[in-house]
TIKE-366313 format. One record per residue (C-alpha): residue in one letter; x negated, y, z. Coordinates in pm, whole numbers, padded with zeros to 5 digits, always signed. Each point is the difference from the previous one (the first is absolute). Last residue first. Layout:
<atoms>
AXYZ...
</atoms>
This chain:
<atoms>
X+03708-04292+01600X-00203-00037+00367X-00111+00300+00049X-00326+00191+00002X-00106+00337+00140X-00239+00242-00197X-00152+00232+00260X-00024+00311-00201X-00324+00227+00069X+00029+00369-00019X-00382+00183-00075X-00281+00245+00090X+00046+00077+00370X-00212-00270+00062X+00255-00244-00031X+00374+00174+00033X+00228-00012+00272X+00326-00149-00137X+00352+00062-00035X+00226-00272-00166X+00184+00063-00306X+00300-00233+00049X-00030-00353-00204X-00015-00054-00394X+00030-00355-00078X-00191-00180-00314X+00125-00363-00008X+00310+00094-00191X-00143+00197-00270X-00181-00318-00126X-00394+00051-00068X-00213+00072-00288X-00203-00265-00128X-00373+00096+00055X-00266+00243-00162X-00163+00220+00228X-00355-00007-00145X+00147+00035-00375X+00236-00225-00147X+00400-00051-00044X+00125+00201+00298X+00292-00060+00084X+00192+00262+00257X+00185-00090+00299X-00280+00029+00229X-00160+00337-00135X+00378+00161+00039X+00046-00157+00366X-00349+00187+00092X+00125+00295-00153X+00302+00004+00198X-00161-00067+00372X-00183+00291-00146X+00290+00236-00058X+00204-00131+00317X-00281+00127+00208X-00009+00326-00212X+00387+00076+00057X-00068-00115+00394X-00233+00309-00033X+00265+00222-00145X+00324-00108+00185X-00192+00088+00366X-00054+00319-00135X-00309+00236-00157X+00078+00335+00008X-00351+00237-00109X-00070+00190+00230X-00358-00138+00053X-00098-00029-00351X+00094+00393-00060X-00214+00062+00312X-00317-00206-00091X-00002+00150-00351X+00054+00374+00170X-00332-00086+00183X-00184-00112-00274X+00076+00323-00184X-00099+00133+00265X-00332-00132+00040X-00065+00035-00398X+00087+00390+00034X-00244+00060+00317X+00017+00404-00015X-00305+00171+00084X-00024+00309+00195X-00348+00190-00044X-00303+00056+00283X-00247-00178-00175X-00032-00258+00304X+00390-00031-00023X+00155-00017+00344X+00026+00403+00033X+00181-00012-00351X+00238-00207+00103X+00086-00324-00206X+00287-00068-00118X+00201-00358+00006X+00209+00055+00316X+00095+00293-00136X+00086-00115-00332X+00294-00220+00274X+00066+00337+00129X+00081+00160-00318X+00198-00303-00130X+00238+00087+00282X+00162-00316+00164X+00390+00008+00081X+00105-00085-00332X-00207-00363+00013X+00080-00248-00254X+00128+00267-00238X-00322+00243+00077X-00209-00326-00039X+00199-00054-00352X-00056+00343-00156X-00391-00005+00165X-00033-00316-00216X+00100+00135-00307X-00264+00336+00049X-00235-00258+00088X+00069-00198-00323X-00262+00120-00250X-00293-00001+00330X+00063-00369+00033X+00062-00141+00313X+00339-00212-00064X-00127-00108-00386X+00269-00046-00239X-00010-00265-00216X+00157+00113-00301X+00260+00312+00120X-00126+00244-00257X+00218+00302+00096X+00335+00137-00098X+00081+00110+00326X+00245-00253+00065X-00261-00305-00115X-00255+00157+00288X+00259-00018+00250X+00087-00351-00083X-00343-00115-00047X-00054+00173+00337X+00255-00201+00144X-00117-00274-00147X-00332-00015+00175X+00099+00082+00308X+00248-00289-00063X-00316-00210-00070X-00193+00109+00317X+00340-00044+00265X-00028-00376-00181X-00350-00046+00072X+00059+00135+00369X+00302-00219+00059X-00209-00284-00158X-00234+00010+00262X+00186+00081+00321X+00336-00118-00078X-00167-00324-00100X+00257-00231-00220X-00035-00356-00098X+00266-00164-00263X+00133-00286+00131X-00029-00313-00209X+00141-00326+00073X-00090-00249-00210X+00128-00375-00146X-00113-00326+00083X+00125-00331-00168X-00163+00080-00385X-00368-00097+00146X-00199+00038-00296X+00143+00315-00135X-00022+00129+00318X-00386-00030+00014X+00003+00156-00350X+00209+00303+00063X-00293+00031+00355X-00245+00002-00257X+00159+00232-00227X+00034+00214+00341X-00348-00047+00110X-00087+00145-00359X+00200+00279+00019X-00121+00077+00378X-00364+00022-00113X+00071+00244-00293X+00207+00278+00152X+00362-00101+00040X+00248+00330+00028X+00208+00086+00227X-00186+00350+00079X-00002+00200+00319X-00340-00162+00160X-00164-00251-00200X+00219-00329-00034X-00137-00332+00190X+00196-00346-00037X-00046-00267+00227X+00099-00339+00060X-00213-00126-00327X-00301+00004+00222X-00273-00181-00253X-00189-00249+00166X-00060-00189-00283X+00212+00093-00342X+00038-00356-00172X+00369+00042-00031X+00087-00231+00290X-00276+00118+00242X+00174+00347-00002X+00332-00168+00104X-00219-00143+00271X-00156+00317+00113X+00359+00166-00010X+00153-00307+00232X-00270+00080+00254X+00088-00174+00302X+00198-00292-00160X-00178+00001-00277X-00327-00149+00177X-00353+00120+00068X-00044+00373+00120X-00328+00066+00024X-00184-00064+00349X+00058+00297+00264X-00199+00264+00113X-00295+00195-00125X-00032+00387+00097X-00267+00251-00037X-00271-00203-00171X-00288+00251+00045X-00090+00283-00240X-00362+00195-00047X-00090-00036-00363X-00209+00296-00076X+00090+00282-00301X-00184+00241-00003X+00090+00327-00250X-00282+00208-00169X+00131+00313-00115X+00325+00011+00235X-00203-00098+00328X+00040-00306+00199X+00235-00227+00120X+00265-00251-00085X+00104-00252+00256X+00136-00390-00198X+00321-00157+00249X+00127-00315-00128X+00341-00167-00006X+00043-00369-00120X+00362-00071-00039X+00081-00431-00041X+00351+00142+00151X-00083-00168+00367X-00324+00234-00024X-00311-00164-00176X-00337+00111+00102X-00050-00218+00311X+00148-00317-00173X-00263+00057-00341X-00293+00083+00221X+00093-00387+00169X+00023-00162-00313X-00328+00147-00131X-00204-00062+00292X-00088+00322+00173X-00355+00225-00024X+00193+00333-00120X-00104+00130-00300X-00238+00356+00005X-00309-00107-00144X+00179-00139-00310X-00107-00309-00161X+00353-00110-00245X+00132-00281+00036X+00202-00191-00236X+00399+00099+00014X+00249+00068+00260X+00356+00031-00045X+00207+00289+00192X+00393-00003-00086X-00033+00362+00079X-00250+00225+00041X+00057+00345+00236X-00315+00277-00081X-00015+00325+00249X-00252+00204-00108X-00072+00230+00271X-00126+00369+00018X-00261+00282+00060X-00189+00216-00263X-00182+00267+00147X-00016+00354-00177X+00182+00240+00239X+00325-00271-00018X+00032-00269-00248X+00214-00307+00041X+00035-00292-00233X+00203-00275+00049X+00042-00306-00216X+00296-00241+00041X-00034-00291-00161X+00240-00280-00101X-00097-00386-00114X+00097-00304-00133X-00108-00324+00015X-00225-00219-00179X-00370-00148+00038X-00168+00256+00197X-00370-00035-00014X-00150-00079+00351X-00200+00158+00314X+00363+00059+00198X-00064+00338+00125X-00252+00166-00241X+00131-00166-00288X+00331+00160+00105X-00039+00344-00208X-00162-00177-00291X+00331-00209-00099X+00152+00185-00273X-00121-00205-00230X+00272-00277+00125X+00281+00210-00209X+00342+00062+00098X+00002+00374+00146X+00307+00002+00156X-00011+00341+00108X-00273+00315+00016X+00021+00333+00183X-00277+00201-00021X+00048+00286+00291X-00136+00385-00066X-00063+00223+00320X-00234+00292-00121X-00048+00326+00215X-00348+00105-00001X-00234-00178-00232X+00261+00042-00255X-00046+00403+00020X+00112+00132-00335X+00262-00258-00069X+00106-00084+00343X+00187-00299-00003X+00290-00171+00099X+00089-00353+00015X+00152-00310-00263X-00159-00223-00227X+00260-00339-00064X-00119-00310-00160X+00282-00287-00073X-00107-00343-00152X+00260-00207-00215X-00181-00005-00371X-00346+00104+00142X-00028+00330+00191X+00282+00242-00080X+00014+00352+00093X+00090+00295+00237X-00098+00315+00083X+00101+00234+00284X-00271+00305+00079X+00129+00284+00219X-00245+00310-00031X-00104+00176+00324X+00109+00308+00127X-00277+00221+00122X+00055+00229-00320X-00167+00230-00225X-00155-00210-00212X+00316-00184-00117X+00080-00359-00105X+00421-00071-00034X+00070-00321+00042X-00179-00298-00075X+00204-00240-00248X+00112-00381-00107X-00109-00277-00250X-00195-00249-00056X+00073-00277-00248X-00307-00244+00097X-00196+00025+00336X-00292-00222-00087X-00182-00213+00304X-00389-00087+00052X-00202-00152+00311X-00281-00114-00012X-00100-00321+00250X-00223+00123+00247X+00157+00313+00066X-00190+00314-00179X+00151-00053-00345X+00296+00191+00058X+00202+00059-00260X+00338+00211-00090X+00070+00070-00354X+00324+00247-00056X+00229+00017-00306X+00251+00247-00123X+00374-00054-00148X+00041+00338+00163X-00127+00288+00221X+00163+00349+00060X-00299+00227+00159X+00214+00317+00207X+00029+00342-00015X-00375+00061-00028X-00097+00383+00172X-00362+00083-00038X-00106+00322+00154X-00412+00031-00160X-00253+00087+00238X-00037+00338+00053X-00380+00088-00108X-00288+00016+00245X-00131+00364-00020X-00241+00147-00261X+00227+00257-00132X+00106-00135-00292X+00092-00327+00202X-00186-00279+00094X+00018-00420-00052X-00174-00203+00248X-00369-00065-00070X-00021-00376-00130X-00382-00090+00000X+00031+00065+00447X-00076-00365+00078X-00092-00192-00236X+00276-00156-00174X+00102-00327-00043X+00172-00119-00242X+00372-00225+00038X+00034-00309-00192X-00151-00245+00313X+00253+00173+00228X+00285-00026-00227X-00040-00389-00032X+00010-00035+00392X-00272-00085+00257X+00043-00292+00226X-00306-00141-00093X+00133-00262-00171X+00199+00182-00202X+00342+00199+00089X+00180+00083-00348X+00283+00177-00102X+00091+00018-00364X+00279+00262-00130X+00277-00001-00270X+00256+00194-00167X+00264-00069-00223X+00202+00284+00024X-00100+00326+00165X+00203+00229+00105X-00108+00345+00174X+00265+00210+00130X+00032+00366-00065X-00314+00176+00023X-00187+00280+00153X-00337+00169-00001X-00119+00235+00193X-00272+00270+00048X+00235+00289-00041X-00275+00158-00309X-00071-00377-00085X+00358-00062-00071X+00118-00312-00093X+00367-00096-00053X+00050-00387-00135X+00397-00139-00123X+00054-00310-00119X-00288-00186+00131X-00051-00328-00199X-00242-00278+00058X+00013-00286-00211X-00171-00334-00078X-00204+00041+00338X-00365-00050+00115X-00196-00112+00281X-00309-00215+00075X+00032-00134-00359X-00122-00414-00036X-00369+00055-00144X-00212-00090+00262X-00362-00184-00063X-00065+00269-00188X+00019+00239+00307X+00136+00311-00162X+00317-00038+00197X+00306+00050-00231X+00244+00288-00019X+00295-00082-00222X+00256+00311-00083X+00229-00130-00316X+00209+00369+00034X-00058+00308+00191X+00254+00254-00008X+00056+00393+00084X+00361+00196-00019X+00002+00402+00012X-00154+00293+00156X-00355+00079-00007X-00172+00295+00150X-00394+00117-00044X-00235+00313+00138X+00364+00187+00106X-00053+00315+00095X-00213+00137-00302X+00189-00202-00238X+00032-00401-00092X+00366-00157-00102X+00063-00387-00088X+00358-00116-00093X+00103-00355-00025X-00057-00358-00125X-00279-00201+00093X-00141-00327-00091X-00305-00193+00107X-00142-00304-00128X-00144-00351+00155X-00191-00294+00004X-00327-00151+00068X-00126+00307+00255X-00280-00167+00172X-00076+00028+00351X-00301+00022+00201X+00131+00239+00166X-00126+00400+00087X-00197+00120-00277X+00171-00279-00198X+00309+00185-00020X-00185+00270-00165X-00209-00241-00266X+00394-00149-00044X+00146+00385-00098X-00017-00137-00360X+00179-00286+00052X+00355+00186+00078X+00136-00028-00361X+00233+00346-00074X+00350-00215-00071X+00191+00355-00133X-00092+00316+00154X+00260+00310-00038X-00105+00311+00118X+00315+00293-00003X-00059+00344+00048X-00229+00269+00192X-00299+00115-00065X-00214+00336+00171X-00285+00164-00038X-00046+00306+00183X+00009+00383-00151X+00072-00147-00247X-00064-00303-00210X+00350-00108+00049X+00143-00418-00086X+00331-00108-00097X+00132-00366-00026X-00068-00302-00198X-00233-00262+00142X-00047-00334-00190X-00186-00332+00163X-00113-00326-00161X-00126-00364+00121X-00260-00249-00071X-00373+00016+00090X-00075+00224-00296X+00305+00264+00204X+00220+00187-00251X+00063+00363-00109X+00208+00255+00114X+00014+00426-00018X+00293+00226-00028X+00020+00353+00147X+00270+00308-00110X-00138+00333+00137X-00004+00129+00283X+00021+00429+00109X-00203+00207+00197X-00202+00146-00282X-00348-00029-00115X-00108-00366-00143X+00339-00020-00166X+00027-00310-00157X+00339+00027-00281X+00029-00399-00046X-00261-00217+00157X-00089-00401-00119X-00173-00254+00136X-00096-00338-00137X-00250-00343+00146X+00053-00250-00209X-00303-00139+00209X-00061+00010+00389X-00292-00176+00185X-00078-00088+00318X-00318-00153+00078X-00154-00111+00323X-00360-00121+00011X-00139-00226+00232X-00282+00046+00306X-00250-00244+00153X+00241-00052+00240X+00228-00201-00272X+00324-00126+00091X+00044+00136+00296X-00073+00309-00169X-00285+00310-00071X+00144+00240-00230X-00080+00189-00318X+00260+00151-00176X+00097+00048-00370X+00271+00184-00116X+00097+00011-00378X+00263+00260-00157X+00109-00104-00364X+00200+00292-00233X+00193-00156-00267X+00172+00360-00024X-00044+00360+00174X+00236+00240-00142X+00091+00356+00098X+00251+00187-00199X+00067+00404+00082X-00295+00086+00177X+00009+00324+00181X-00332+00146+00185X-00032+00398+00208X-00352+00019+00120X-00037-00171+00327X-00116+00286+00237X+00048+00343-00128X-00286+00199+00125X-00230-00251-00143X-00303-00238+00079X-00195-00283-00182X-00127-00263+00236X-00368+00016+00034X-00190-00355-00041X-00128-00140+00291X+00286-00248+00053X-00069-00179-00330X-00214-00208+00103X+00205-00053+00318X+00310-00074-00216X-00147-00224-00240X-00187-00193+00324X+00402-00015+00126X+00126-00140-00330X-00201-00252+00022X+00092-00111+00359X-00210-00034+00363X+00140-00271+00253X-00305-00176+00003X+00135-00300-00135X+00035+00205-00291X+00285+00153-00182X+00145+00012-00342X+00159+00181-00248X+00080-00092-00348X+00199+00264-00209X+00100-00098-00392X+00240+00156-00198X+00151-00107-00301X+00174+00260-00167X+00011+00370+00190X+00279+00256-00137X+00018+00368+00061X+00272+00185-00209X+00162+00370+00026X-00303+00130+00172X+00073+00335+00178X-00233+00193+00180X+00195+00277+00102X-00086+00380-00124X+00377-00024-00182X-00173+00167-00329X-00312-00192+00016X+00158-00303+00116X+00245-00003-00299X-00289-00106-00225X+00067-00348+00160X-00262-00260+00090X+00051-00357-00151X-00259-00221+00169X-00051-00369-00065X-00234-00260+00133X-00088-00322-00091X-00162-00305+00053X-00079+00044+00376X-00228-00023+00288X-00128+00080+00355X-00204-00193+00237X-00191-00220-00254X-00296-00157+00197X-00349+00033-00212X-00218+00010+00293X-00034+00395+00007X+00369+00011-00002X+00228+00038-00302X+00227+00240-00124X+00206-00117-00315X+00194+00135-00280X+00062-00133-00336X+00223+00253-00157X+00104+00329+00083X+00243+00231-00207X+00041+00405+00032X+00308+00130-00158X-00013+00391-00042X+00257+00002-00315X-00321+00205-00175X-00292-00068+00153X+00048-00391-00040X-00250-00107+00264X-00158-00399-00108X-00191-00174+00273X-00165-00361-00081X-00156-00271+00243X-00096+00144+00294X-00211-00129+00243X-00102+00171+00344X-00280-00124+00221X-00058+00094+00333X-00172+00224+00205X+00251+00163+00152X-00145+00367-00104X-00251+00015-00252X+00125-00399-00188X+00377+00173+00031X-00025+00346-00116X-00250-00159-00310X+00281-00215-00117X+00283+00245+00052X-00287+00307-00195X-00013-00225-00263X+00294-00152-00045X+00176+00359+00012X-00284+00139-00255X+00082-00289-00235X+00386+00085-00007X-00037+00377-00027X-00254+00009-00256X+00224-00268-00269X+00318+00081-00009X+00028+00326+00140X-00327+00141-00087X+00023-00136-00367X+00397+00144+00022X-00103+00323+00145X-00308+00115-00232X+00218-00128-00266X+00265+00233+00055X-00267+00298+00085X-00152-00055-00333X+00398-00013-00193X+00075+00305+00184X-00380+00158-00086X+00061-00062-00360X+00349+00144+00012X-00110+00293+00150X-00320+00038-00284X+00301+00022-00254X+00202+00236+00158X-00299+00260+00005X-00174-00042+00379X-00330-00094-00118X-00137+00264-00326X+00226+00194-00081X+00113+00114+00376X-00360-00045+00083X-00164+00230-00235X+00306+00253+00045X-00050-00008+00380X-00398+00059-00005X+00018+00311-00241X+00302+00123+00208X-00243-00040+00303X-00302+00173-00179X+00240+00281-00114X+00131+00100+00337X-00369+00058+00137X+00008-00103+00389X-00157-00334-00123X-00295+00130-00126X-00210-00249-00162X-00354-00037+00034
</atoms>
């Protein structure tokens, strides 16, 4: 046995191994061994080992299958490459996948003691997620299968992580959802896909406070693409901020989630939106910019029924806050251009929106809840106003005994401003063209959030030429009509839920047709119904009661002749007008008068065409001439006017402070500060401070115990007041009578070749402007001019 304690044994053992292993030569021999050691563990150990022990990690611990096609570890520039990936459920579903990835790790970590990659890039990848009609997701059985698993622990948290360049390219991201529809109860499957899809991260810092540079886009399957570029921070909370761009994103994927709750399809339609989009710790999501919807067409799903329920060509809001951290979301006003709507009563007096709607059992919709388990806010929505035009509205009711159908053509008009935290109701004025001369007017308020409540909307409709329109007086006369004309006036009133009203309908020039069985006719002769329904103006007036209940409105015929007098006027003598009217082949037609809407001097469709008729009737008898005085209501048309120099005074006052001055709007929350300029002119002795007063409530009247301010209620009220002092003189309203006497002489002396009005124009001197004359106006609504005659 050897003694190692003995000096010469251990200089024995040194000088055998110094000559005999570590000479230069035997160094070199275990360099180049330990080289090649490395590089076959490297390139070759390294990469089967970490497929091995990924793919067995997996099947143990998820239960799931993991393919990989090839991995190749350069142990010497520390690149690590990945291709042919893909984790698959048990029944062969791909959740995660890609073609390639590539690692480039940095030596420098070792010095710097940061994880720093210099290059991660992922080609083609591939996630497809998707949920059950029970609710439960694929991702969420991977992460309870993998919940059991301890998570690794350290003193330092998130171990310290740079990547210089990270690229994620031609990337595809599938959804696929399970739902039970209108459509089909049985259930349907909703997919939304993404493909291009491309992100890319300059300088990520997974451990410091700071952001780093964020791009990502791609494009919709369906149709449509977004982009994002902004700034994102991993920690300590996420956040992103920066600008999102979407570009025509097609709607008809979300139609399986409209169809939870109409039987609607989405034929048409693509968002846009332009602006800035920012989510942190305080702020779950916040968008700031423009939004659009363009080509919107929803369409029953009846296939019986394919004309769109409602839809627009365009629908721009310029400028759209939300804020689900504030819980509001405001917008500038809403135009849309080109839109349309169907309204239909059927038979049994339900409406088309009440058959689309589905119902719910009760309690399946759980209201909404917060973090904390109570009810969540609901959301403050603030609308400055819905700009309509060059829209379209379908009007039917097919539970009268004949059906009854009219198109309001060329609509156009506004509601004012629509907030949720107001008691002031929205003012709705529309107007449009039915036929080639007929008038339709929708005018009222409205409660946006609480129609049932506080809704008083009138449908005004005028010289409507067309004998379909005759089902409202089948149930009074028992018979077609023939010809005539006819104006309607329907009222709709909503208060706590009930529907109350009249329909008032006046026909004119009344001619009976074949007979129609209707329970409701009146058991008279013909020419004797005919004398008791005829005023001494051949005017029919009827009286049709509304009531019911918003969701499922009744409508029952319950009007009795109100008034019948006279026989129709039958000689020139007494009606000169009627027989002028007779002379151009235009009935009954009352050339004598001429209607303008209140403040304006111009001819809305039915009085241009009684005036080419009237140019014709003149034309024929060259011995008369006409007096025309202009018709003035102080009342009326002093209001109207007091509105448009409102109006222009704020122009004005907009245009000297450099402002946009296009249409401005008296209520609107841009111009308050404009408008509280002029009230303070108009009245110098009134504090603004007391009239915000007036507007505020006090905290021991609020239920919550907090003053609110009522901005839409006073800006309302310091419309009314700029309107009111306003000077409007004596000179200005005989100004507009002498304006439409004047427009009525223009029409008259003009030719016009062809067209519905055409006619020889007529001489200068038979045309004679008279004194404005002051008038009380019909209804409230309108100036009539008498038109006198004279002997030329």
């Amino acid at each position: 046995m050897l003694d190692w304690s003995d000096p010469n044994v251990r200089n024995r053992l040194w000088g055998y191994l110094r000559h005999r292993w570590i000479n230069v030569r035997r160094v070199r021999l275990w360099v180049l061994v330990g080289v090649a050691l490395y590089t076959l563990a490297g390139f070759f150990l390294v990469p089967w080992l970490a497929g091995w022990i990924a793919q067995d990690k997996v099947r143990e611990d998820l239960g799931r299958e993991l393919r990989i096609g090839d991995i190749d570890f350069n142990p010497y520039t520390f690149t690590l490459e990945v291709t042919d990936f893909v984790l698959a459920e048990p029944d062969d579903h791909e959740l995660v996948a890609f073609d390639r990835l590539f690692v480039n790790f940095t030596l420098v970590s070792l010095i710097d003691q940061v994880w720093t990659f210099q290059q991660v890039r992922l080609e083609g990848p591939v996630v497809h997620e998707e949920r059950f009609a029970s609710g439960e997701t694929r991702f969420a059985r991977l992460k309870d299968d993998a919940a059991g698993e301890p998570e690794a622990t350290g003193e330092g948290g998130m171990p310290a992580t740079v990547i210089r360049e990270l690229d994620v390219v031609e990337g595809a991201i599938r959804f696929t959802d399970h739902l039970t529809t209108a459509s089909d109860p049985s259930g349907t499957t909703a997919t939304i896909a993404v493909q291009e899809f491309s992100l890319s991260l300059d300088d990520v810092a997974l451990h410091e406070n700071t952001g780093f540079p964020l791009h990502f886009g791609g494009q919709l399957k369906a149709g449509g693409a977004f982009s994002f570029d902004g700034e994102m921070q991993m920690s300590p909370t996420f956040e992103i901020n920066g600008g999102l761009r979407v570009e025509a994103l097609a709607l008809s994927p979300a139609e399986p989630y409209l169809q939870q709750h109409a039987r609607l399809a989405i034929k048409g339609g693509n968002l846009s939106l332009d602006g800035r989009l920012s989510v942190s710790d305080d702020e779950p999501l916040a968008y700031r910019g423009s939004a659009g919807v363009d080509g919107l067409s929803l369409a029953p799903l009846d296939p019986g029924d394919t004309e769109p329920v409602a839809g627009w060509q365009a629908m721009e809001i310029e400028q759209l806050d939300l804020s689900l951290a504030q819980r509001s979301l405001e917008t500038s006003s809403v135009s849309i251009e080109g839109g349309s709507a169907r309204v239909i009563i059927h038979e049994d007096q339900t409406t088309n929106f009440n058959r689309l709607l589905v119902a719910r059992a009760e309690g399946e919709d759980p209201a909404p809840e917060g973090d904390d388990g109570e009810d969540a806010a609901p959301l403050r929505v603030s609308i400055a106003g819905i700009v309509l035009a060059d829209s379209r509205l379908q009007f039917a009711d097919h539970s009268l005994p004949l059906p009854f159908s009219t198109r309001i053509h060329k609509l156009n008009g506004e509601v004012s401003t629509l907030a949720s935290d107001t008691q002031t109701p929205a003012d709705v004025q529309l107007e449009g063209q039915v036929g080639e001369h007929g008038l339709a007017r929708i005018e009222g308020t409205i409660d946006a959030w609480q129609p049932t409540q506080d809704t008083d909307v009138t449908l005004t409709f005028r010289n409507l030429v067309v004998p379909g329109y005759s089902p409202y007086t089948i149930a009074l006369a028992g018979r077609r009509i023939a010809a005539g004309r006819m104006d309607l006036d329907l009222g709709y009133h909503l208060v706590d839920g009930k529907l109350e009203g009249r329909n008032a309908i006046v026909l004119h020039d009344l001619e009976l047709g074949e007979k129609v069985e209707s329970s409701g006719a009146m058991d008279l002769p013909l020419s004797l119904a005919v004398a008791l329904l005829k005023d001494s103006e051949g005017v029919i007036e009827m009286d049709i009661p509304v009531t019911g209940n918003l969701g499922d409105p009744q409508f029952h015929l319950g009007g009795a002749i109100r008034s019948a007098i006279g026989d129709a006027i039958g000689n020139i003598v007494s009606a000169p007008f009627r027989f002028l009217a007779g002379l151009v082949g235009a009935g009954e037609e009352d050339l004598q008068r001429i209607a303008y809407p209140a403040g304006r001097s111009d001819l809305t469709p039915p009085q241009r065409q009684r005036v080419g008729l009237l140019r014709k009737a003149l034309v024929k008898r060259p011995g008369l001439a006409l007096e025309l005085a202009g018709p003035f209501d102080p009342d009326v048309d002093g209001l109207a006017l007091k509105r448009q120099r409102a109006v222009e005074q704020l122009a004005e006052w907009l245009r000297e402070q450099g402002r946009k001055v296009s249409s401005p709007d008296l209520t609107a929350e841009s111009t308050q500060d404009a408008m509280e300029a002029i009230f303070s002119n108009s009245y110098p002795e009134t504090s603004l401070d007391e009239v915000r007063e007036r507007f505020t409530r006090e905290p021991d009247e609020d239920p919550e115990g907090r003053s609110a301010f009522d901005a839409v209620a006073y800006r309302a009220h310091l419309a009314v007041e700029v309107i009111a002092a306003q000077p409007i003189t004596d000179a200005d309203l005989a100004a507009l009578g002498q304006a439409r006497a004047a427009t009525v002489r223009d029409r008259l002396l003009a030719d016009v070749p062809d067209g519905p009005e055409e006619g020889t124009a007529v001489e200068p001197e038979r045309v004679l402007l008279a004194e404005p004359r002051e008038v009380e106006s019909e209804n409230d609504e309108q100036g009539v001019m008498e038109v006198g005659l004279a002997v030329d």
